[in-house]
C-alpha positions as CSV (number, residue, x, y, z in Angstrom):
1,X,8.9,-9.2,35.4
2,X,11.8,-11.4,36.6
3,X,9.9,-11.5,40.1
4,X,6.7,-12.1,39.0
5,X,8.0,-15.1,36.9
6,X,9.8,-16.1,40.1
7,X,6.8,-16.4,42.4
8,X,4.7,-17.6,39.7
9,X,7.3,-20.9,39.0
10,X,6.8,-21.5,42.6
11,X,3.5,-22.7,42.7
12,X,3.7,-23.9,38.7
13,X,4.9,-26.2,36.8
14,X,5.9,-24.0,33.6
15,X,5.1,-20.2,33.7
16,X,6.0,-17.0,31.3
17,X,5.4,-13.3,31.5
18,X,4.0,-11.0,28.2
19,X,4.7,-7.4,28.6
20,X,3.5,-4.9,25.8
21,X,4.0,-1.3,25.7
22,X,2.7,1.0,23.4
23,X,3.2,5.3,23.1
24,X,1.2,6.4,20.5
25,X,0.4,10.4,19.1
26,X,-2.7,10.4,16.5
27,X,-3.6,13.9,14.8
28,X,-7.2,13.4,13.0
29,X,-8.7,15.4,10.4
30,X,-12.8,15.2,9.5
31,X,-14.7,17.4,7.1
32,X,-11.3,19.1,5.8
33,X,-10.4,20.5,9.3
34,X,-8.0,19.5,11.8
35,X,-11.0,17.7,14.4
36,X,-8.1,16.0,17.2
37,X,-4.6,15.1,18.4
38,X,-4.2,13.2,21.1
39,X,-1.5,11.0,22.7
40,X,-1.3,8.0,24.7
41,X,0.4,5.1,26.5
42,X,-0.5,1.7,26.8
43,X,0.9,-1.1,28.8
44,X,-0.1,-4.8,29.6
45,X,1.3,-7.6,31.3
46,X,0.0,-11.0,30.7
47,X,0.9,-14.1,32.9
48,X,0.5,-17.3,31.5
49,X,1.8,-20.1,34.1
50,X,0.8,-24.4,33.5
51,X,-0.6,-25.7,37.1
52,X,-1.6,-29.4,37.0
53,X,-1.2,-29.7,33.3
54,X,-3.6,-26.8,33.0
55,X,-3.4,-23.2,31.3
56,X,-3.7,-20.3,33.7
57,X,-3.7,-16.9,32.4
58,X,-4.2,-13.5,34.1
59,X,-3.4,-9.7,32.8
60,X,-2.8,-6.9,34.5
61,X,-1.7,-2.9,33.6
62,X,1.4,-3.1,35.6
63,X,3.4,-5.8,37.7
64,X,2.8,-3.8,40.8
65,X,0.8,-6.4,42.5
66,X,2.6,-9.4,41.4
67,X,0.8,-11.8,44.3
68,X,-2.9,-10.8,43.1
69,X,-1.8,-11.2,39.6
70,X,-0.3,-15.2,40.6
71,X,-3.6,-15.7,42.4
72,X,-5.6,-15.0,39.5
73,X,-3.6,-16.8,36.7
74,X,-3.6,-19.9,39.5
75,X,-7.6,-19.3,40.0
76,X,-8.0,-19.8,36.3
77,X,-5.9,-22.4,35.7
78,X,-8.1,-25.1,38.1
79,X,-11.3,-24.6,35.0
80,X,-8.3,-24.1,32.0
81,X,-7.7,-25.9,29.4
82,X,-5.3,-28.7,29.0
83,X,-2.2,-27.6,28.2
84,X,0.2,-30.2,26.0
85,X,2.6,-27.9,24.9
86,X,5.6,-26.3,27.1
87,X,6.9,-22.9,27.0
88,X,9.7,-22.6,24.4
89,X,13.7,-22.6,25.9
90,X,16.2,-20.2,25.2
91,X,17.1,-19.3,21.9
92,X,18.5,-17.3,19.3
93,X,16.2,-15.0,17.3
94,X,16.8,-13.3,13.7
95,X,18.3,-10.0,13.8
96,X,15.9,-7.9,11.5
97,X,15.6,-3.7,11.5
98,X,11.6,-2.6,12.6
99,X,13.2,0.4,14.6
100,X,13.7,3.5,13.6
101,X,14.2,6.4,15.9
102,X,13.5,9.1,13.8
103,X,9.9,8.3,14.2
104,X,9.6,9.5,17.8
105,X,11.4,12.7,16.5
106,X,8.8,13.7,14.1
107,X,6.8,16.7,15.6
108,X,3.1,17.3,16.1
109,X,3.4,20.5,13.7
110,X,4.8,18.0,10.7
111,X,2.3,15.4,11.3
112,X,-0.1,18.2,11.1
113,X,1.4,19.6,7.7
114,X,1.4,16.3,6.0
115,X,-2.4,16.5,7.2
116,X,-2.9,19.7,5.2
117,X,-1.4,18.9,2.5
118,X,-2.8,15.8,1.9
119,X,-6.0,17.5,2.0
120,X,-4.9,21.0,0.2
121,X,-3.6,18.9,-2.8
122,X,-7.6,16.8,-2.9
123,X,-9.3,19.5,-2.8
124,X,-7.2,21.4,-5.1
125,X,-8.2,18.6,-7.6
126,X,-11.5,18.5,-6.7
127,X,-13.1,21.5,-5.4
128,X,-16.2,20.3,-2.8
129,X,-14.9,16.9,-2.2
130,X,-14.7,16.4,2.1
131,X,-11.6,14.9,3.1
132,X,-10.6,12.7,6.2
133,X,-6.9,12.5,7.3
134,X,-5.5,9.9,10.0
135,X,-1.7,10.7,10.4
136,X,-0.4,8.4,13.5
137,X,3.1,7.7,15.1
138,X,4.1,5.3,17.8
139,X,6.8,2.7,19.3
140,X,5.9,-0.6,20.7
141,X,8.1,-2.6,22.9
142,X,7.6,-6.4,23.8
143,X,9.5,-8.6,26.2
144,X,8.9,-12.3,27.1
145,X,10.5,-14.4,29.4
146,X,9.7,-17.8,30.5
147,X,10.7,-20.5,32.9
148,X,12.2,-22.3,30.6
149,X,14.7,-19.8,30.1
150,X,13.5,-18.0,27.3
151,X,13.8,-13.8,27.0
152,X,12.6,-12.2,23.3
153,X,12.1,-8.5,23.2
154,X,12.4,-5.7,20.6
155,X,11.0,-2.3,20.4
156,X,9.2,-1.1,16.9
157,X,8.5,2.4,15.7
158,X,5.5,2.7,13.6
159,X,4.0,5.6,11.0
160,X,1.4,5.9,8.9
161,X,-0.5,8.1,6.7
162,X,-4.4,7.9,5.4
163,X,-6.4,9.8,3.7
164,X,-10.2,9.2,2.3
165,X,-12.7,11.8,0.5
166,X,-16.5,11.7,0.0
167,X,-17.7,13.6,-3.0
168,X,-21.3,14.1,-2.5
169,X,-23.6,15.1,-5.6
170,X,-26.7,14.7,-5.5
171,X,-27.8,11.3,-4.6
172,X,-24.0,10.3,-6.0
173,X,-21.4,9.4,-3.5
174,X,-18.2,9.0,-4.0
175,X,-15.9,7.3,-2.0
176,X,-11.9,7.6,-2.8
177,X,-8.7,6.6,-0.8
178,X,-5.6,5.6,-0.1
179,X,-2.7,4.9,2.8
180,X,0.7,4.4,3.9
181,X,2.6,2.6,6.7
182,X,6.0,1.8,7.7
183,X,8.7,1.7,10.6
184,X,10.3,4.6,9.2
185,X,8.3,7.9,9.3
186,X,6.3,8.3,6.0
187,X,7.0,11.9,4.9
188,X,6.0,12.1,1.1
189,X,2.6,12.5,0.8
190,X,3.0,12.6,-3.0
191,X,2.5,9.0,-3.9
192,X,-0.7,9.0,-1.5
193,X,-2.0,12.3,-3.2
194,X,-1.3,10.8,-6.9
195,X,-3.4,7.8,-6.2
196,X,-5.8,9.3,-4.8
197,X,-6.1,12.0,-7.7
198,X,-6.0,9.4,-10.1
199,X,-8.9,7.6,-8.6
200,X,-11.0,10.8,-9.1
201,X,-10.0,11.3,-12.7
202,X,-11.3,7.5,-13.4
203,X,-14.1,8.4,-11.7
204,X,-15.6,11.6,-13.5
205,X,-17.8,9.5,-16.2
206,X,-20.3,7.2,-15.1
207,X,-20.8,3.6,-16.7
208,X,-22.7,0.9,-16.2
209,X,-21.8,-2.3,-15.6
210,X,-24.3,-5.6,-16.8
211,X,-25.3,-7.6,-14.7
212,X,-23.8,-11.1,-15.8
213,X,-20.5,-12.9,-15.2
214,X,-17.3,-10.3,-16.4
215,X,-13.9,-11.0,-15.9
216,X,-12.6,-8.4,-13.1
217,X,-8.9,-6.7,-12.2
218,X,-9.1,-6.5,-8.3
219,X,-6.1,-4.1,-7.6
220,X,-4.0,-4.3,-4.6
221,X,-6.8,-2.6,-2.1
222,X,-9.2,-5.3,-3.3
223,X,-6.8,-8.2,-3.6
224,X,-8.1,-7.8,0.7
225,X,-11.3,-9.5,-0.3
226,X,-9.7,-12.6,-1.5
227,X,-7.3,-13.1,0.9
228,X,-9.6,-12.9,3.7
229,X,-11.2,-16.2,3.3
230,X,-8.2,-17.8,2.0
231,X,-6.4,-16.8,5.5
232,X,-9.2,-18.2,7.8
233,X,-8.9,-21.6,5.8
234,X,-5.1,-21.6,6.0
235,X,-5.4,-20.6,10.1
236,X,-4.2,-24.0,12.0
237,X,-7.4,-23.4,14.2
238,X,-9.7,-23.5,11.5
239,X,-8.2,-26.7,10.6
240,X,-8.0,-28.1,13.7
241,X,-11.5,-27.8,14.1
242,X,-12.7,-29.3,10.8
243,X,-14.0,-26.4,9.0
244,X,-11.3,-25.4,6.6
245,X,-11.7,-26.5,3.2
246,X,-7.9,-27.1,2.5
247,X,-7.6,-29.1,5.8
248,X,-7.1,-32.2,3.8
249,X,-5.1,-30.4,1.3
250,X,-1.5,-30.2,2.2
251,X,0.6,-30.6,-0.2
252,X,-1.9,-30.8,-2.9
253,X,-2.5,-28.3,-5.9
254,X,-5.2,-26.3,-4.9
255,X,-4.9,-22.9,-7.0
256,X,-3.4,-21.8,-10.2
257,X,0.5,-22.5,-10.8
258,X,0.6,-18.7,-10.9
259,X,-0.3,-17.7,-7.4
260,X,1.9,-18.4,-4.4
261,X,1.6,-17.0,-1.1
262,X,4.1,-16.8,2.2
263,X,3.8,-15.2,5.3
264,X,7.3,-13.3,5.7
265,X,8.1,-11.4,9.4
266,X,11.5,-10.9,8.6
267,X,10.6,-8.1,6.1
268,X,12.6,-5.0,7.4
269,X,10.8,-2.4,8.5
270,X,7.5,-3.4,7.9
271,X,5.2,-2.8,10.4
272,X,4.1,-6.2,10.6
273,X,7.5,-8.0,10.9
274,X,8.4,-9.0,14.0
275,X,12.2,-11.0,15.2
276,X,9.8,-13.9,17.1
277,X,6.3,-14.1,17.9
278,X,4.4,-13.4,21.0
279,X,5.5,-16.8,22.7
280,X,8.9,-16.1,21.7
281,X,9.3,-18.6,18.9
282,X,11.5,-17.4,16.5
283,X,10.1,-15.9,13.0
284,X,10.5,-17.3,10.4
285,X,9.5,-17.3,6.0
286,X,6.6,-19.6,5.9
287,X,5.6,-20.3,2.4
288,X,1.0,-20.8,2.8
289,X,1.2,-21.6,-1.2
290,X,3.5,-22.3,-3.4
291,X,3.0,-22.5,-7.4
292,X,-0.7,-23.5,-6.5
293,X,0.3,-26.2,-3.8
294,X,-0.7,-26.2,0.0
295,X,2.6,-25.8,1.5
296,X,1.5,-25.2,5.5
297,X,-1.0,-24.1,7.8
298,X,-0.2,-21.5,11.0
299,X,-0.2,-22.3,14.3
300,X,0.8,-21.0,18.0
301,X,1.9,-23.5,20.6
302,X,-1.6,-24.6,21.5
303,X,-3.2,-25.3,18.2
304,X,0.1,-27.3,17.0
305,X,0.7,-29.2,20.3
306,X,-3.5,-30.1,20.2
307,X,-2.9,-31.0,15.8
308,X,0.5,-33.1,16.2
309,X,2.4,-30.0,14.8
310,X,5.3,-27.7,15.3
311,X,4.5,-23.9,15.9
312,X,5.3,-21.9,12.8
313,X,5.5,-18.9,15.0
314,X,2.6,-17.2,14.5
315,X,1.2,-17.0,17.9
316,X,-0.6,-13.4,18.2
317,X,-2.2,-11.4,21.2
318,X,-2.5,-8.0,20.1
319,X,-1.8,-6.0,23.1
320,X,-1.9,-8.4,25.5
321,X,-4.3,-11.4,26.4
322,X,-3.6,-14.9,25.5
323,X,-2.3,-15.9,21.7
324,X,-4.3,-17.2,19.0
325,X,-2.8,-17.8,15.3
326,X,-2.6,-14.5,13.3
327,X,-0.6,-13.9,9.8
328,X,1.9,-11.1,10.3
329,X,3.3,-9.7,7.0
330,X,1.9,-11.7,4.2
331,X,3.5,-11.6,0.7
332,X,1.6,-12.6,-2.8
333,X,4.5,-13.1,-5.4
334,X,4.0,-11.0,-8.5
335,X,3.6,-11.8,-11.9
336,X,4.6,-11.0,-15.0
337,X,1.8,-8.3,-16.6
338,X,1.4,-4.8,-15.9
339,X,-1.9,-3.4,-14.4
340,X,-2.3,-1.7,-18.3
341,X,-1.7,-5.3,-20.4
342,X,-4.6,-6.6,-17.5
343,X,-6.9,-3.9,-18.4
344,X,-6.2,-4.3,-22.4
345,X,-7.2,-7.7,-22.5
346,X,-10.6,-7.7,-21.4
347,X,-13.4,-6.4,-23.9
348,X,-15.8,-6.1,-20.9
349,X,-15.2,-6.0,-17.4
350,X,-14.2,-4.2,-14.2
351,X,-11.9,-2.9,-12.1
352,X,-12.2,-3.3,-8.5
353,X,-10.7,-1.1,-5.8
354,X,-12.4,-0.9,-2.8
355,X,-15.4,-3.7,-1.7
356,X,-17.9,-3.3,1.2
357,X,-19.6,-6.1,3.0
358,X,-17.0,-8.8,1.6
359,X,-16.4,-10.8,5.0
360,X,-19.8,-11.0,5.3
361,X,-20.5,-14.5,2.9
362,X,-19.8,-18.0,3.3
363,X,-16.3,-17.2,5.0
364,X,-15.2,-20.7,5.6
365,X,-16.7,-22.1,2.2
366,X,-14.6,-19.2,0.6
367,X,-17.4,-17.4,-0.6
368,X,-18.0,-13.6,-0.7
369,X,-19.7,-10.8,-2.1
370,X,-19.9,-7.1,-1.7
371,X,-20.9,-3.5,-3.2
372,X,-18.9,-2.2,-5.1
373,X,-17.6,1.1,-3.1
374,X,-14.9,2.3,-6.0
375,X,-14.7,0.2,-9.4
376,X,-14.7,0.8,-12.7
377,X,-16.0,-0.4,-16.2
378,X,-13.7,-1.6,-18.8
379,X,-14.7,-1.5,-22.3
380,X,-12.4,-2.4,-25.2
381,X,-9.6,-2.8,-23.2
382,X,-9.8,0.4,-21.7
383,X,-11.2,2.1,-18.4
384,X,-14.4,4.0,-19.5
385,X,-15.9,5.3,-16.1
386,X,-17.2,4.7,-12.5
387,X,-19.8,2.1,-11.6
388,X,-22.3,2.5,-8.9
389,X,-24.7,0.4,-7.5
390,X,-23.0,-2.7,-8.7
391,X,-22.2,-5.8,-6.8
392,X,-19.9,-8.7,-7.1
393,X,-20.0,-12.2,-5.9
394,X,-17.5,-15.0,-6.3
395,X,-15.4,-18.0,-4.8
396,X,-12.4,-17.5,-3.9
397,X,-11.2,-21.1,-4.3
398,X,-12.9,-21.1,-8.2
399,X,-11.1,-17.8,-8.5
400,X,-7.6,-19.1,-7.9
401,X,-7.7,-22.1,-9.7
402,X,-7.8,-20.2,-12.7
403,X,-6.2,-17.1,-12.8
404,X,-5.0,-15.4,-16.2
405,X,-2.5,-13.3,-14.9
406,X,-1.1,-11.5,-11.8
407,X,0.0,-8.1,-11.8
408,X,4.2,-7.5,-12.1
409,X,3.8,-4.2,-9.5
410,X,2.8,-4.7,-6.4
411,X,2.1,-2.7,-3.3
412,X,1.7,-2.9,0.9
413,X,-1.9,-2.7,1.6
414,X,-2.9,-1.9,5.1
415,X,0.4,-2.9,6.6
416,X,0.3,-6.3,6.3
417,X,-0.4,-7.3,3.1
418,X,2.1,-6.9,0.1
419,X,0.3,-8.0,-3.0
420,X,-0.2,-7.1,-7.3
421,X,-3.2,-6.9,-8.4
422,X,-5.0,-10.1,-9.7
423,X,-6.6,-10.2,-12.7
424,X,-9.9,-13.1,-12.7
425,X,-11.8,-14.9,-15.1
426,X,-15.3,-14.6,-14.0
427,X,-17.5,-13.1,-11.0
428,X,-20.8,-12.3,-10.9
429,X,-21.5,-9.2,-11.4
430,X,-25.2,-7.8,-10.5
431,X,-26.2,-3.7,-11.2
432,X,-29.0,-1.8,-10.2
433,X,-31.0,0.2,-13.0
């Protein structure tokens, strides 16, 4: 890497090298069975370099062929884009734990086991029900250097567990779930197993739902659906361009005094946090939201140096490629009632676990909609059965101006996402039948 920086400076003004690797062992499970394992490793080395005040960019597998790699990065640079921003210099980053080596030690026969038994304990409940089991380990190192002096790296062990089942009766399908990820290795499956059961119990009657406006519970899985558009409006790109609708919104009140939101990297061991971002600007708590107020947007070095701002270090490329602005570990502050006080207030509504087809709205306007994939009715202030066939619709930005309460427990959903579940006033709830 130091080499390849070398000869790149020489024929550059700024330049910096992105190295990811990735090992990775994945044991799958379909239809009940063990279907697959398989292992792999990854590597990518991107070279970013400023010639004439333009971007250059070129990736490669390996820095074996450092000239061809220069030549290319300099080829693209003459058609680039203008780059006002410079590289950042050497710094100090955050010391935070997302290492643990006890992940690597975990063996293909325990991953396996916790397969099984994740499965063994399902089907146990519910004889016939076909279960699907993801059980995955890996580490990931990144190192950055730059010309400017700067040199980030870290390594991060990953693990998580997931496990879905499909009861089929009939023309009835039901769809059930849960998951588990963290830089330590995940070895309880209990917690998994319990949610999972539970959602079958809730399940076993069938209600209807009207099809009018109800006030709905979206628990931590489908907290997802509002966050999405909210995200793409609070991305520094989207603003930059002039499609966000909070663009013009900084520092105003936007939402319900109730809800704030802050992306947080230095989270240990969460398998989103991260000491800098991938151009080695530090990380850092950025609060999106706070008490209902438009605190900040997020930006890499190119959308902040094109909008007049600072990066906020959330500069993002995946496994390799060049960055674009991407949340890491985002963080909805709880409230105050439990999941059961939620539930007890409402005469008639639902709760909403799962949605499908949700990004597929007005993303930018903060609209979206979706079938219902696992909900259920509430009726007197209790849980009376599965719906089915049953879709919601809503916006997001109505939905969080007025929110009755938010949920006192929360939970990491998908990795990223660490959020109560959020109880709202009104959707619009259409059923079939």
């Amino acid at each position: 890497m130091e080499e390849l920086l070398a000869l790149a400076r020489k024929s550059s003004e700024e330049a910096e090298v992105y190295q990811v690797s990735l090992e990775e062992t994945q044991v799958l499970f379909e239809s009940n069975r063990l279907k697959q394992l398989q292992s792999g490793q990854t590597t990518a080395v991107t070279l970013r370099l400023i010639k004439n005040g333009r971007l250059g960019c070129a990736i490669a597998t390996s820095t074996e062929d450092i000239r061809r790699l220069v030549a290319h990065a300099l080829e693209t640079a003459a058609f680039g884009s203008e780059a006002k921003f410079s590289f950042p210099e050497a710094q100090e980053y955050p010391r935070i734990g997302v290492f643990d080596k006890k992940v690597s030690a975990v063996s293909i026969a325990t991953m396996v086991r916790l397969g099984e038994q994740m499965i063994a304990a399902i089907t146990a409940h519910t004889p016939g029900i076909l279960c699907s089991a993801s059980i995955v380990r890996g580490v990931m190192e990144m190192r950055l250097i730059n010309s400017r002096g700067a040199n980030a790296s870290y390594r991060k062990s990953f693990f998580s567990l997931s496990l879905e089942g499909t009861l089929i009766r009939g023309t009835d399908m039901l769809f059930v779930g849960d998951s588990a990820s963290s830089c330590h290795p995940v070895l309880d499956t209990g917690e998994i197993t319990a949610k999972v059961s539970r959602q079958l119990e809730l399940a076993r009657e069938i209600a209807k739902a009207p099809t009018r406006k109800l006030p709905v519970v979206f628990t931590p899985d489908g907290v997802i659906s509002l966050i999405t558009p909210l995200m793409t409006a609070l991305n520094g790109k989207t603003v930059l361009e002039g499609a966000s609708p909070l663009g013009d919104k900084l520092g105003k009140p936007v939402f319900d005094r109730k809800f704030s939101l802050r992306d947080d990297p230095l989270v240990p061991y969460r398998t989103q946090s991260r000491p800098c971002d991938d151009e080695g600007v530090p990380s850092r708590r950025t609060p999106l939201v706070s008490r209902g107020v438009v605190k900040n947007f997020i930006y890499d070095l190119m959308t902040a140096a094109k909008a007049g701002k600072q990066s906020t270090g959330h500069g993002s490329r995946g496994r390799g490629g060049l960055p674009s602005p991407s949340p890491s570990a985002l963080v909805i502050t709880p409230g105050k009632a439990t999941f059961n006080e939620m539930v007890a207030d409402i005469k008639e509504g639902l709760v909403v676990e799962q949605l499908m087809g949700a990004d597929q709205g007005n993303i930018l306007g903060g609209d979206f909609s979706g079938n219902v994939l696992l909900g259920y009715k509430i009726e007197n202030g209790r849980i009376t059965g599965r719906v089915k066939d049953t879709m919601v619709a809503g916006n997001v930005y109505e939905i969080l101006k007025d929110i009755p309460a938010i949920g006192s427990e929360s939970k990491w959903v998908g990795g990223f996402l660490y959020t109560p579940p959020i109880y709202c006033r009104g959707l619009s709830v259409s059923s079939k039948g």
